[in-house]
C-alpha positions in Angstrom: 121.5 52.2 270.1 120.1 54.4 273.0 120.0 58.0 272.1 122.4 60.2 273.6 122.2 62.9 275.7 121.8 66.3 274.5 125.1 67.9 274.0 123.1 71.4 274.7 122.8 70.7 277.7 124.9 72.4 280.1 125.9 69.0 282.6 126.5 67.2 279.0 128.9 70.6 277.3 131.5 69.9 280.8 131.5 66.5 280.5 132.2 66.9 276.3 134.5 69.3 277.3 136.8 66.9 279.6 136.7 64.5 277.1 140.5 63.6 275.1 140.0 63.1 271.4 138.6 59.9 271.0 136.5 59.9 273.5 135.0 63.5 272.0 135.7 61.7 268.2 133.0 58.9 269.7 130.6 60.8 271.3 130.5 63.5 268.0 129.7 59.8 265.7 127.0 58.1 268.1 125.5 61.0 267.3 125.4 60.6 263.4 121.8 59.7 262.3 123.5 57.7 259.2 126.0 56.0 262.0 123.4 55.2 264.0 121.0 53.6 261.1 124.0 51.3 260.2 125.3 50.4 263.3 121.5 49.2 264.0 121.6 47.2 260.4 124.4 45.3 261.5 123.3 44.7 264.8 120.1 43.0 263.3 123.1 41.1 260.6 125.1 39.6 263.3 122.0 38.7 265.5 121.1 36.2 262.4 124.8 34.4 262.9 128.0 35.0 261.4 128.6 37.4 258.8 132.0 39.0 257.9 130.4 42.0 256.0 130.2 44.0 259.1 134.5 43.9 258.9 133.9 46.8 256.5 132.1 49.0 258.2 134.9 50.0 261.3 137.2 51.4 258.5 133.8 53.7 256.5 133.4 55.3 260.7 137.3 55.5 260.9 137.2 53.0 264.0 140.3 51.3 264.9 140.1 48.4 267.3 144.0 47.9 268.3 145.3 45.5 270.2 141.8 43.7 270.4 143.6 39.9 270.4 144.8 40.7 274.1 142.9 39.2 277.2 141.2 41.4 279.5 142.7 41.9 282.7 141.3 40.2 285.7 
């Protein structure tokens, strides 16, 4: 995972600061050192093939992924 910008900065506190609550709720986790160590673990998991362990891991972070069975539009 790239490393994110610093929120110190003062272009990075407007842009925080525009953000609605999930979009502030993300940028707050990326920048978890022990979300960051596990989202890299099961990177390197799923790069060795299927493996339904990472399932777990959305509800640990409090992701939700709703509506994720619809197509994309075109």
């Amino acid at each position: 995972m790239a490393e994110p910008p610093d929120w110190r900065l003062q272009q990075t506190e407007r842009a925080l600061n525009r953000l609605e609550r999930q979009g502030f709720a993300w940028e707050f986790l990326r920048r978890n050192p022990e979300y960051r160590s596990e989202y890299d673990r099961l990177r390197s998991v799923l790069a060795s093939g299927p493996d339904a362990s990472h399932r777990s891991a959305a509800p640990q972070w409090g992701l939700r992924f709703p509506d994720r069975s619809r197509p994309l539009p075109s």
